[in-house]
C-alpha positions as CSV (number, residue, x, y, z in Angstrom):
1,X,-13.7,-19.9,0.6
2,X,-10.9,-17.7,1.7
3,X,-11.1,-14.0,3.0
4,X,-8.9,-11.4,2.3
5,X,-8.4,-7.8,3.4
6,X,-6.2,-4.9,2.0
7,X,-5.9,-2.2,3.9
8,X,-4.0,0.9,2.8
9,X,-2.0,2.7,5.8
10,X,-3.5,5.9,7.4
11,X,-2.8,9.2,5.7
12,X,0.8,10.3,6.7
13,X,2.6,13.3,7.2
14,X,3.6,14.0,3.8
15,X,0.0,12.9,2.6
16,X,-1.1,16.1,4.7
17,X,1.8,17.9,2.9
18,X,1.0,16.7,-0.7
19,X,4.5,15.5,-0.8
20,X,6.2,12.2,-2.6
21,X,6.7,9.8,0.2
22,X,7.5,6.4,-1.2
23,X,10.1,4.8,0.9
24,X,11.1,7.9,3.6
25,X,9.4,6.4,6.5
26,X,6.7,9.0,7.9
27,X,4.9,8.9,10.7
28,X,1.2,8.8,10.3
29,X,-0.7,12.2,11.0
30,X,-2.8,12.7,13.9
31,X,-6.0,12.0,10.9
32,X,-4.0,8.9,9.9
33,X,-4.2,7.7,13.4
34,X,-7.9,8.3,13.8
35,X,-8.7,6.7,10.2
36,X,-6.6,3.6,11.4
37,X,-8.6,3.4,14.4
38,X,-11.7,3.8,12.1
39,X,-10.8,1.2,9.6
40,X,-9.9,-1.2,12.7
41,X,-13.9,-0.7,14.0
42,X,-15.2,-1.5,10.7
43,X,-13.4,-4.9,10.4
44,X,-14.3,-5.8,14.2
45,X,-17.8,-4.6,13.6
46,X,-17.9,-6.8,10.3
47,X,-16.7,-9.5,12.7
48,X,-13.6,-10.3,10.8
49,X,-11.0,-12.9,12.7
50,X,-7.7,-12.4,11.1
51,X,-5.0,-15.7,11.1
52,X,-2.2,-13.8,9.9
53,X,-0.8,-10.4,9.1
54,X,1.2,-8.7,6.6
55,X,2.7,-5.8,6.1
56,X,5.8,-3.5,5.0
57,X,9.1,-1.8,6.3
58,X,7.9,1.5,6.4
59,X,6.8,2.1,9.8
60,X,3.1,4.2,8.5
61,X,2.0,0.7,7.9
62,X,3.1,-0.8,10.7
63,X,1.5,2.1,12.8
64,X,-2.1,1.1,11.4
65,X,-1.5,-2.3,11.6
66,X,-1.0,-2.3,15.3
67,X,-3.7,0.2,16.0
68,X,-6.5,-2.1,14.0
69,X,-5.1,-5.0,15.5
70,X,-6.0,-3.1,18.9
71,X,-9.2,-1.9,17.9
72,X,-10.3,-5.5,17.4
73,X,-8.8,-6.9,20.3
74,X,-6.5,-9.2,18.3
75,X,-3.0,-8.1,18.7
76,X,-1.8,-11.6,19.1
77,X,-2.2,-12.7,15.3
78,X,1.4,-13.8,13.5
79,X,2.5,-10.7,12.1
80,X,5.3,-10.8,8.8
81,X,6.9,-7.9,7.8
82,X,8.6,-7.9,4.2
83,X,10.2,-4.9,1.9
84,X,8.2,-6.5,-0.7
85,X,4.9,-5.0,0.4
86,X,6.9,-1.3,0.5
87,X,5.7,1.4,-1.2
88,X,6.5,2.3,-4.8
89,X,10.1,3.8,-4.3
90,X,9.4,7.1,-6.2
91,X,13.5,8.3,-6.5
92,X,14.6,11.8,-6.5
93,X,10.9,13.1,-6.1
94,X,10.6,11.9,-2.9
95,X,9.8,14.8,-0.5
96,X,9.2,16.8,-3.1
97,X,5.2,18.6,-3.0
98,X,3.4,17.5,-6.1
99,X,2.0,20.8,-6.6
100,X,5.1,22.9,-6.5
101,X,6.8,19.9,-8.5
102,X,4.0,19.9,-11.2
103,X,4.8,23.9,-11.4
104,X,8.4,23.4,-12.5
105,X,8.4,20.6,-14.6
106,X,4.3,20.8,-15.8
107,X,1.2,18.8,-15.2
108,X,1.7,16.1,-18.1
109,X,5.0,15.3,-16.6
110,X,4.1,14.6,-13.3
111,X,1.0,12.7,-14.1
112,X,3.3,10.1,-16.0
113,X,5.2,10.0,-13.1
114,X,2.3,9.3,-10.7
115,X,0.2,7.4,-13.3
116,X,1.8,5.4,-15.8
117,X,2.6,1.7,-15.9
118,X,6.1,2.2,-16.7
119,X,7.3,5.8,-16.6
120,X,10.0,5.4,-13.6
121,X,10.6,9.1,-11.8
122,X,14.2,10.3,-12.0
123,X,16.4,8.3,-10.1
124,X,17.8,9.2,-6.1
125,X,22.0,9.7,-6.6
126,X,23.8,7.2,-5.0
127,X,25.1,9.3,-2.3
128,X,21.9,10.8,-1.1
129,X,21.7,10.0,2.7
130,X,18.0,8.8,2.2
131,X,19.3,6.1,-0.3
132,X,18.0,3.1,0.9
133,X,22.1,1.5,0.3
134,X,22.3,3.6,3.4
135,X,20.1,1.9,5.7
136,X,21.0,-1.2,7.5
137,X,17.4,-2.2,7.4
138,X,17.7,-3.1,3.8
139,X,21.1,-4.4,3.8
140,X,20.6,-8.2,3.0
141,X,19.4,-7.1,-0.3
142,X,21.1,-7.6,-3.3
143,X,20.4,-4.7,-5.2
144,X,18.2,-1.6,-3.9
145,X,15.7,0.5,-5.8
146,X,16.5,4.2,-6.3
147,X,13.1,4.6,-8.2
148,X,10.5,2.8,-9.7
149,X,7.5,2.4,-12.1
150,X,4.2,0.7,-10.7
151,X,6.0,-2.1,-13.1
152,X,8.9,-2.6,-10.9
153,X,6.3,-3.0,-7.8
154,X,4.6,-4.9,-9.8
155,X,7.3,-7.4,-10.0
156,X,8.4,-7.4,-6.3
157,X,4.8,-8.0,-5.1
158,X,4.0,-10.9,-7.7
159,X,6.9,-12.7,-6.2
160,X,5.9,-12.0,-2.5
161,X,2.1,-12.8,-3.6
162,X,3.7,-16.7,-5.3
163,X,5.9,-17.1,-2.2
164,X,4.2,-15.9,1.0
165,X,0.6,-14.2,0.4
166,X,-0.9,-17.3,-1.9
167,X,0.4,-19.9,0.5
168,X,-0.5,-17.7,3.5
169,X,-4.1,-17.3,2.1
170,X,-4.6,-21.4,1.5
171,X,-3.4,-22.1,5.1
172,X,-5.7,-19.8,6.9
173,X,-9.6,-18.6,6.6
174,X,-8.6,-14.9,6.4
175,X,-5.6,-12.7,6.1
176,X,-5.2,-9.2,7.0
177,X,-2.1,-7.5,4.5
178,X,-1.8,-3.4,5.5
179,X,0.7,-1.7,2.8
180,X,0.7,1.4,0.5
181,X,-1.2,3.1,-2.6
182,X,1.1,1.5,-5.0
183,X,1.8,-2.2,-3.7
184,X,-2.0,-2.7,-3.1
185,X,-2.5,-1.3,-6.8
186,X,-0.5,-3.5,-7.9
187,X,-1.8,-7.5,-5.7
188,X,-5.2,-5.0,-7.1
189,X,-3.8,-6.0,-10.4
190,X,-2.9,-9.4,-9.8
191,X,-5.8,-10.2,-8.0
192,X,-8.4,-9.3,-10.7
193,X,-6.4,-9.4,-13.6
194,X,-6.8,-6.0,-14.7
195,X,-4.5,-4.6,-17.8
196,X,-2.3,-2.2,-17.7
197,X,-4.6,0.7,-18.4
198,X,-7.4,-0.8,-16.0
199,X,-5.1,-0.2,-12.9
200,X,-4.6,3.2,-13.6
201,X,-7.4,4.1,-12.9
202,X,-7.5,1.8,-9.6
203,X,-7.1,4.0,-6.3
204,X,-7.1,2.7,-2.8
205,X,-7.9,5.3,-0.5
206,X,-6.2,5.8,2.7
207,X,-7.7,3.1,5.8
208,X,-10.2,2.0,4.1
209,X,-10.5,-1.9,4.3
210,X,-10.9,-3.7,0.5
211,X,-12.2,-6.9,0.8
212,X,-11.9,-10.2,-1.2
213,X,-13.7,-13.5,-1.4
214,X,-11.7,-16.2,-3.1
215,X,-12.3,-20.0,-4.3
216,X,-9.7,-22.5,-3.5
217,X,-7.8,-21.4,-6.4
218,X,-7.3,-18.0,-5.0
219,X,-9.8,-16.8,-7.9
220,X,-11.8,-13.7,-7.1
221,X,-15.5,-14.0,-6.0
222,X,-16.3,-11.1,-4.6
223,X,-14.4,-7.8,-3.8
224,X,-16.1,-4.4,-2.3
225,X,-14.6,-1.8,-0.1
226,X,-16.2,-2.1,3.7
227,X,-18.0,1.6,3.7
228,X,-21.5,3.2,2.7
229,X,-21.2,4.7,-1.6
230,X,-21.4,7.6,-0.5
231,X,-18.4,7.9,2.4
232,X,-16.0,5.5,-0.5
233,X,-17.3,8.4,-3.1
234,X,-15.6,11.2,-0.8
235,X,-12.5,9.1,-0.2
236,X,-11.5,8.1,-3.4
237,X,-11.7,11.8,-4.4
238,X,-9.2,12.8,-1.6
239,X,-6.8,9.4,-3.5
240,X,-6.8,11.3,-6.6
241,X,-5.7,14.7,-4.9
């Protein structure tokens, strides 16, 4: 039996600020920082001992990975960072607050934006400096997203789940993999199989850890979120906002 953990990054800045964040790379808040911390005491108090580690460009993950990691005492783990495991690039809304952008261009809109399978936001221009073209960090890649559908995460993460997670998770007891609302959603969907309209209504709050149990064939056992009903309850409310 294998062990697996998602953990979604701490709440960021623009989580504070109700804004788009996708692939802007925002610090976490001084709350992120704290539920990072938390989510690292859970997983040391559920005695978890992680083999390897996983996690995105975007340096909000890589913030709570390396304050878990110290919470636990196990900073020395192999650690792989991939653009893969980014967040859902959400185009031209990034930055935007979803509240202000829901008042110009109506609810409906923006919860096809935020909700659907395949609806991709409007795209970044080329020329925006926050293009990710424009950052050397992403330069070895053949062609850059300038927004996408939780379909075109979808495809990115089933091809770093075949080439690095899945091999990963047969090597080693237990895996730790720290990324974002919409890459977890979608290993969420590969994971359990869900259809399209089961993952939509999938959240993964901010920090807290989601645990699998899987056979030797990577087939779910077992999945629950490591908290008490009633603290995931208040959680999963503050996903939705």
């Amino acid at each position: 039996m294998h062990n697996l953990i998602l953990l979604r990054h701490g709440q960021s800045v623009w989580n504070l600020e109700n804004r788009f964040t996708g692939w802007i790379d925002i610090p976490l808040s001084d709350n992120g920082v704290n539920e990072a911390r938390y989510a690292g005491k859970i997983l040391r108090d559920s005695d978890y001992v992680f083999d390897h580690a996983f996690t995105s460009y975007l340096g909000r993950a890589q913030q709570t990975l390396e304050i878990v990691l110290q919470e636990m005492n196990h900073c020395s783990i192999p650690k792989t960072i991939d653009w893969r495991l980014n967040e859902r690039h959400y185009g031209a809304l990034q930055g935007l607050n979803k509240k202000e952008t829901a008042s110009e261009h109506g609810i409906e809109q923006v919860v096809k934006w935020r909700r659907s399978f395949s609806t991709r936001p409007p795209k970044l221009a080329d020329g925006d400096p926050t293009h990710p073209a424009n950052d050397p960090a992403y330069a070895n890649l053949t062609k850059v997203p300038n927004g996408e559908s939780l379909a075109d995460t979808l495809v990115r993460v089933k091809e770093y789940w075949e080439e690095y997670l899945a091999p990963a998770i047969n090597n080693n007891r237990c895996v730790l993999v720290v990324a974002h609302g919409n890459s977890l959603r979608a290993l969420v969907k590969l994971l359990e199989n869900l259809s399209e309209d089961e993952i939509l209504n999938r959240d993964i709050p901010t920090a807290i850890p989601l645990g699998y149990k899987l056979d030797g064939d990577l087939s779910v056992l077992k999945t629950s979120f490591l908290i008490e009903t009633e603290e995931l309850e208040a959680a999963m409310k503050r996903a939705r906002g």
